[in-house]
C-alpha positions in Angstrom: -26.5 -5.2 -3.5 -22.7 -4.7 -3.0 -20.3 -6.7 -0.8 -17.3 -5.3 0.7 -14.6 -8.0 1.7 -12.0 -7.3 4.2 -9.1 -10.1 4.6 -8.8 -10.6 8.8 -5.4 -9.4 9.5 -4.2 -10.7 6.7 -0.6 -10.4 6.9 -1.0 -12.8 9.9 -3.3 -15.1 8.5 -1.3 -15.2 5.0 1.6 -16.6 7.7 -0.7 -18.7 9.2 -1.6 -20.7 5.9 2.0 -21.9 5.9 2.8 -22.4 9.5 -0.5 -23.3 11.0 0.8 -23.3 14.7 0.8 -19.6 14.8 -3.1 -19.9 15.1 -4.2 -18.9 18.3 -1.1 -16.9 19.3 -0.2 -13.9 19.7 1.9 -12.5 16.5 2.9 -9.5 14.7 4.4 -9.0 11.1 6.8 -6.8 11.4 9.0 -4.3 8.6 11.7 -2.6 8.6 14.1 -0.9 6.1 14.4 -3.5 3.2 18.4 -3.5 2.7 18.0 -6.2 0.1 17.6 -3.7 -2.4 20.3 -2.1 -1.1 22.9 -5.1 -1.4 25.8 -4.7 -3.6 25.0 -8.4 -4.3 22.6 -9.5 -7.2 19.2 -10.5 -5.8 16.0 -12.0 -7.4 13.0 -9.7 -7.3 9.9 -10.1 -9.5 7.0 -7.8 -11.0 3.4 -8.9 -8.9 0.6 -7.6 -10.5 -0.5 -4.2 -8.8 -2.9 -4.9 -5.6 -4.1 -1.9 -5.0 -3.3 0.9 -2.0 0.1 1.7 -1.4 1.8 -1.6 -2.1 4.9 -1.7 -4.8 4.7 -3.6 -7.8 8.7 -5.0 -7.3 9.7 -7.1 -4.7 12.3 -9.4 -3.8 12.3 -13.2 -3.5 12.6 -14.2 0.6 13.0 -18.0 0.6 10.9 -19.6 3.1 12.6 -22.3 5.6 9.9 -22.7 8.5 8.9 -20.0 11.2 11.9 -20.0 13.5 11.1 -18.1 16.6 14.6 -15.9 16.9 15.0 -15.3 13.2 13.5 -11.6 13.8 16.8 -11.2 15.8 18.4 -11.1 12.2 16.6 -8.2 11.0 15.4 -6.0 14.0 17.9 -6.3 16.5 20.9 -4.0 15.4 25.2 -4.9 16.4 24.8 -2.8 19.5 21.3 -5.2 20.7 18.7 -2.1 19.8 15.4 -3.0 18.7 14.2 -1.8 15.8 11.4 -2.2 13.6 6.9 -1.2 13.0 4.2 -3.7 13.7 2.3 -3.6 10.1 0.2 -6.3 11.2 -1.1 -7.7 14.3 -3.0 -10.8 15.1 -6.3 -10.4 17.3 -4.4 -12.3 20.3 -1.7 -9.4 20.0 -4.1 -6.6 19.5 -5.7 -7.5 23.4 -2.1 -6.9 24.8 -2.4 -3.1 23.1 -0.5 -3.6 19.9 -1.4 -1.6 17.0 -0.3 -1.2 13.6 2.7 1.5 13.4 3.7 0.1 17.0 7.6 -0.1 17.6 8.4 -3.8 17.9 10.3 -2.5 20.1 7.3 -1.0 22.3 5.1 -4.3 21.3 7.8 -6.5 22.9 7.7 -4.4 26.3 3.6 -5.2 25.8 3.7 -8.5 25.3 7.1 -10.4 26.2 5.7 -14.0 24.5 4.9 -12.0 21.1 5.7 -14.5 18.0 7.8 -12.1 15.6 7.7 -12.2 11.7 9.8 -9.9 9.1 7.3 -9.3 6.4 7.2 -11.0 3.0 5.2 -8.7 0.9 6.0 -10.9 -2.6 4.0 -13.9 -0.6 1.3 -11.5 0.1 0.7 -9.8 -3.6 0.6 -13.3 -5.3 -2.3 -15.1 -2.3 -3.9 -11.8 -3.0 -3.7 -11.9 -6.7 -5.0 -15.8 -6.7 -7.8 -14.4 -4.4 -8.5 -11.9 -6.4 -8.7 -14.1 -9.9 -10.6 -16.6 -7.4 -13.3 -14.1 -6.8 -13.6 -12.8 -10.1 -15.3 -16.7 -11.2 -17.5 -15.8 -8.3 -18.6 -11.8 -8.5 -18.9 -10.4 -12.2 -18.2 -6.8 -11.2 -15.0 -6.8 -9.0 -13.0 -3.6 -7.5 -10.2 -4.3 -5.7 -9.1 -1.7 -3.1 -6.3 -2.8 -1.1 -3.9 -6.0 -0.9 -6.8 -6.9 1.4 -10.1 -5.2 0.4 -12.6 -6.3 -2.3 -15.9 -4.7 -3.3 -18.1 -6.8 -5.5 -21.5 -5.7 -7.5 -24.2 -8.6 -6.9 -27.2 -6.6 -9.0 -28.3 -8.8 -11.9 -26.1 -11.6 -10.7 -27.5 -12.3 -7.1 -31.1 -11.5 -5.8 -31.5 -9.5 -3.2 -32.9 -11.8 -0.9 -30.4 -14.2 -1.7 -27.5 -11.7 -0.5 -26.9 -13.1 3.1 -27.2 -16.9 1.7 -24.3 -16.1 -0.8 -21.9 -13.8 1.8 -22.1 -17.2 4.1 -21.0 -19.5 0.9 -18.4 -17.7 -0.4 -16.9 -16.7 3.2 -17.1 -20.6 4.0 -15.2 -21.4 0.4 -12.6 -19.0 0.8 -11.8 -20.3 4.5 -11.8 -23.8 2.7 -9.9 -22.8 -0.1 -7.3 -21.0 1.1 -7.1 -20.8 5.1 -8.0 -17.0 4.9 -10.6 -15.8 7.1 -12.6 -12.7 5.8 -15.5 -10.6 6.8 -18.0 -9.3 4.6 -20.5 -6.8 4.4 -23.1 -5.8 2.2 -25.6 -2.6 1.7 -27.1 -1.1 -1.7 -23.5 1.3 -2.0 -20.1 0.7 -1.6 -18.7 3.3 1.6 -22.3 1.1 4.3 -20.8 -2.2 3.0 -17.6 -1.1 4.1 -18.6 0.4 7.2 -20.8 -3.2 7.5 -17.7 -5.1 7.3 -15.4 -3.4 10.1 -18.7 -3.5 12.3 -18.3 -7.3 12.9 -15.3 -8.7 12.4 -13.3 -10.8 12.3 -15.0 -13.3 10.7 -18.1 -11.6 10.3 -21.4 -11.0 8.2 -23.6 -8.2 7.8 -26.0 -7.5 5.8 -27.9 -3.9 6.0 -30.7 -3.3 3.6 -30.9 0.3 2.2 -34.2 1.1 4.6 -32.0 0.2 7.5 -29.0 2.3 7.0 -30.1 5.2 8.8 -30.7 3.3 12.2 -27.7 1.2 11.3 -25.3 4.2 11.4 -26.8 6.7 13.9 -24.9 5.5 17.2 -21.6 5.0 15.2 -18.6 7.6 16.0 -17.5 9.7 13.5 -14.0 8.2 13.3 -15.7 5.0 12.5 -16.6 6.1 9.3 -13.9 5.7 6.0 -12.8 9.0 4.7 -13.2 11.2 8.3 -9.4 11.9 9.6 -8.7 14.3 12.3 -9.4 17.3 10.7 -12.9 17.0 10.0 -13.3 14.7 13.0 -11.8 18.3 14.6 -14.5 20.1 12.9 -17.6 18.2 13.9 -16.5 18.2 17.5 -16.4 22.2 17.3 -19.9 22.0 16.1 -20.9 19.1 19.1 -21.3 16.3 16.6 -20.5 13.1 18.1 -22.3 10.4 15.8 -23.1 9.9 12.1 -26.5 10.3 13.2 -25.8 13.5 14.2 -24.1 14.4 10.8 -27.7 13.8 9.4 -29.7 15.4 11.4 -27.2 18.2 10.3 -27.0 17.5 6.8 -27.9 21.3 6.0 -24.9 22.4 7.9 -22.4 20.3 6.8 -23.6 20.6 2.8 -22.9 24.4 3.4 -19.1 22.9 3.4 -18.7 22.2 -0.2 -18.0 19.2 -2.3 -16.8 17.3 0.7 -19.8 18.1 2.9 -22.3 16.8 0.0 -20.4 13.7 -0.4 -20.1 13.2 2.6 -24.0 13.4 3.1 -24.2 11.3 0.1 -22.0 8.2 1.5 -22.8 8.5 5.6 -26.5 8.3 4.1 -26.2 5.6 1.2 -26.6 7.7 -1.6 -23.6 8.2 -3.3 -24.6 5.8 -6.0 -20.6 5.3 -6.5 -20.0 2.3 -9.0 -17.8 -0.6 -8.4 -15.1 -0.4 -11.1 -13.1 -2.6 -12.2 -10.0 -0.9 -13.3 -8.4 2.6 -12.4 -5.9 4.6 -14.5 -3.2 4.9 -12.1 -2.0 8.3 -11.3 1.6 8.1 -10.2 3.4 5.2 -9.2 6.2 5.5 -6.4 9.2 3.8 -4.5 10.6 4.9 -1.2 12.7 3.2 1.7 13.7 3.9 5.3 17.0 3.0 6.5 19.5 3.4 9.4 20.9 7.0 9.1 23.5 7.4 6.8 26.3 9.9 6.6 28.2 9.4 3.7 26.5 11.7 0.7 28.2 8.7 -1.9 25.8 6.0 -0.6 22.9 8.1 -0.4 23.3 8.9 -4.0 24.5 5.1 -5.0 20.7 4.1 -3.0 18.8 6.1 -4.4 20.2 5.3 -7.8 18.7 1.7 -6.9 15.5 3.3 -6.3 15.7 4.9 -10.0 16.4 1.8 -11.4 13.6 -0.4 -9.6 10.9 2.1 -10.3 12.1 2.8 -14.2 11.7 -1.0 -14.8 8.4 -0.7 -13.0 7.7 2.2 -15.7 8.5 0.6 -18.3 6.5 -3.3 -17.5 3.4 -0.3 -16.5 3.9 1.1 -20.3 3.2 4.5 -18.9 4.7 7.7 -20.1 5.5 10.0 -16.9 6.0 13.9 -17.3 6.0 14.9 -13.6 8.8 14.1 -11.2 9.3 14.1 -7.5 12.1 13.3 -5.1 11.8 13.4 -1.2 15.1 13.3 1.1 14.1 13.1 4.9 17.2 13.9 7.7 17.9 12.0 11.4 16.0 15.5 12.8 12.9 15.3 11.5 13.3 17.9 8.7 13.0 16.8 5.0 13.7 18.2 1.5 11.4 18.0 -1.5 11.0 18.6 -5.1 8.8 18.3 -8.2 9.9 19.2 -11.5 7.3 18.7 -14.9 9.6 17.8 -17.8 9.3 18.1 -21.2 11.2 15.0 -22.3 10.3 11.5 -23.2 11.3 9.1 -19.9 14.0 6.6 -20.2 16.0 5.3 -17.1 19.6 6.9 -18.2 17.6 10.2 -18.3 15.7 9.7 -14.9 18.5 8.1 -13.0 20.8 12.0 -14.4 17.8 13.7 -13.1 18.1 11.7 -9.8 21.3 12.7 -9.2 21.2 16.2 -10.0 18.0 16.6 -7.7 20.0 14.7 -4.7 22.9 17.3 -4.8 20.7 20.6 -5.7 18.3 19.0 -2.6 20.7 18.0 -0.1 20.8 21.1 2.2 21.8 19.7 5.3 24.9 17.9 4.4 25.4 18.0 8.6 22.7 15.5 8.8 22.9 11.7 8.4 19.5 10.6 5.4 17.1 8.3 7.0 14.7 7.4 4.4 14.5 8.3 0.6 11.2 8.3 -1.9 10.4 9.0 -5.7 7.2 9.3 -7.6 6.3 9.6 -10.8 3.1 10.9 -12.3 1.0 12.8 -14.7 1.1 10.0 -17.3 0.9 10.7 -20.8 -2.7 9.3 -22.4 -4.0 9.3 -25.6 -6.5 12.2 -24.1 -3.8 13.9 -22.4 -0.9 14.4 -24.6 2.5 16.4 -24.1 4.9 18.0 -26.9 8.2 17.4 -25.8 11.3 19.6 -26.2 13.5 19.1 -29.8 16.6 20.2 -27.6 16.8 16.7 -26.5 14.8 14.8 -28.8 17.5 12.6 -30.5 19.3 11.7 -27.6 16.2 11.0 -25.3 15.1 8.9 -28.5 18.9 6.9 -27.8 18.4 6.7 -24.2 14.9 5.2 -24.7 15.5 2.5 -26.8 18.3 1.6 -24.8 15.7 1.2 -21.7 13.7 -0.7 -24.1 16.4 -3.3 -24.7 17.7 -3.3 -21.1 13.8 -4.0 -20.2 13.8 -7.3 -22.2 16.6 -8.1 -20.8 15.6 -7.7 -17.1 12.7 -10.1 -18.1 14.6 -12.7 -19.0 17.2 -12.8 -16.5 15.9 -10.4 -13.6 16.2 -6.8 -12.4 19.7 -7.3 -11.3 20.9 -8.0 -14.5 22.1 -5.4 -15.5 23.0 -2.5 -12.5 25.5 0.8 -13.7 28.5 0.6 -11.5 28.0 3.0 -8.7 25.5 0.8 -7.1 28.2 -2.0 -6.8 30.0 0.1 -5.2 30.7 -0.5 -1.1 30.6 3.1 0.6 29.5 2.1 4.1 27.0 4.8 5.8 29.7 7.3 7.7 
């Protein structure tokens, strides 16, 4: 069998292991821009090891003094008394006032006036998820983690089958005495039913359906309900009056006329897909974006995203990887955005990449009119030692300069931090207009 583990709101819970009086209460974790990195000041930040999902490998130290009810105020509530703010986590008591995740806190507060408010501390997050993680692995051979919050484990040849339900209770029951998380688990004979098991008890729940079963298990269930349908095949099954997964079955020979997503499709809804639990992935790119209040002045846009080179060139070169492909997204106060992706044939080194940064925010920087609300870059197509990539001799020697430079300035942001060393524009104090 395999197990699928979901942490219960788990940004909420991981608060509640270190301030136990937020049990039973409605709270939220909230995020908004994180002007930390930002700061012309020195901060700690450290390198967690990678979670899984969409969550960054660098994050700064927050020191923890207690939960003190109005210390949101510091971070959400702007000089002119505007809330702002996302919910990225809700507790269950929260969620029956209507609070999702991506509400405003601003809209959540309206909801529910009494709402317990915390600004997010994603480095206390990775690390309880990493020592659940190295937890797990004494307990489940065959581990995949797929999210800060989501395990799948392969029992076959470590647990019988009979034996499943017995061991789901145990280890749910140790990791609740272990480390105050509560978790729901979920088990078929492939990965995408023991998922769907999971979110169809929770929280703190347990099911177990045996291969025979899955058919009956999933024939009522929505389509939505299922991981991997968004809107636009939810959109397409409705056009065709397919309500259910049942109903995808009973139409299997339509929807395997759709290609390589309609057979695997079949193949999951149905318990078929025979897709392995693995252990470790090769990572395909690796990213860093932020959202901020809008800024005006085209000096600190280029000073933050400067930051943003040097975080995710560090992250680079702790990874070991060897990036060809690079991509740089601006987004404006009016909703339009500017994008671009360039494949280089030069070996990465931060003095390089952080030249290429600024060059790509001038060149991409069309609407000068308009204040920049939120910045990303991304890196990818990694060189391997089955895909390799002959680089350019027009730069060769001083790309060779510039990375061993990045080498010696990596050994020295081990040692003493990521703030170390900075280049001067980023001390610089522009202010946003």
């Amino acid at each position: 069998m395999i197990i699928h583990l979901d942490l219960d709101c788990f940004f909420v819970s991981a608060e509640r292991t270190r301030t136990p009086e937020l049990k039973g209460k409605p709270v939220v974790v909230c995020k908004s821009g994180d002007t930390k990195i930002f700061s012309t000041q020195d901060s700690e930040s450290v390198m967690t090891e990678s979670v899984g999902g969409f969550n960054g490998l660098m994050q700064h130290k927050k020191a923890f003094q207690g939960f003190d009810q109005n210390a949101w105020k510091s971070e959400f509530l702007d000089e002119r008394g505007r809330v702002h703010g996302i919910v990225i986590a809700k507790s269950y008591e929260a969620k029956k006032y209507g609070i999702k995740t991506g509400t405003s806190l601003h809209d959540a507060l309206a909801m529910c006036p009494k709402l317990l408010i915390i600004p997010s501390d994603h480095l206390f997050y990775q690390l309880l998820s990493t020592k659940l993680r190295t937890f797990l692995e004494t307990k489940i051979p065959i581990l995949e983690q797929y999210s800060i919050d989501e395990f799948w484990g392969d029992l076959k040849g470590w647990v019988k089958e009979e034996q499943t339900h017995a061991f789901m209770a145990s280890l749910q029951k140790e990791i609740l005495e272990k480390f105050d998380l509560p978790i729901s688990i979920g088990a078929s004979s492939s990965k995408w039913i023991a998922k769907l098991a999971t979110d169809f008890r929770k929280p703190y729940g347990l099911t177990l359906v045996p291969q025979k079963e899955i058919a009956s298990f999933v024939s009522l269930m929505p389509i939505a309900t299922f991981p991997g349908i968004g809107r636009v095949l939810q959109k397409k099954f409705e056009s065709y009056g397919i309500a259910t997964l049942g109903e995808v079955l009973e139409h299997r020979k339509l929807v395997l006329t759709w290609g390589t997503i309609g057979k695997d499709l079949i193949a999951r809804i149905s318990g078929a897909d025979n897709e392995p639990v693995v252990t470790k992935r090769d990572r395909r790119s690796i990213g860093i974006s932020r959202n901020f209040h809008v800024i005006h002045n085209r000096e600190e846009v280029l000073r933050r995203a400067i930051i943003l080179s040097r975080h995710l060139s560090y992250t680079i070169a702790k990874l070991d990887l060897h990036p060809t492909t690079y991509y740089l997204y601006l987004r404006y106060e009016n909703g339009i955005s500017s994008k671009s992706s360039q494949t280089l044939d030069r070996s990465f080194s931060e003095g390089m990449y952080r030249e290429w940064v600024a060059q790509m925010i001038a060149s991409l920087d069309t609407h000068p009119h308009y204040g920049v609300l939120h910045l990303g870059l991304a890196l990818s197509n990694f060189i391997t030692p089955t895909q390799t990539k002959t680089f350019s001799l027009l730069y060769a020697e001083s790309d060779e300069k510039s990375k061993r430079l990045s080498e010696k300035l990596t050994k020295l942001r081990d040692k003493y931090g990521a703030d170390i060393i900075r280049s001067g524009v980023e001390k610089q104090e522009n202010g946003a207009d």
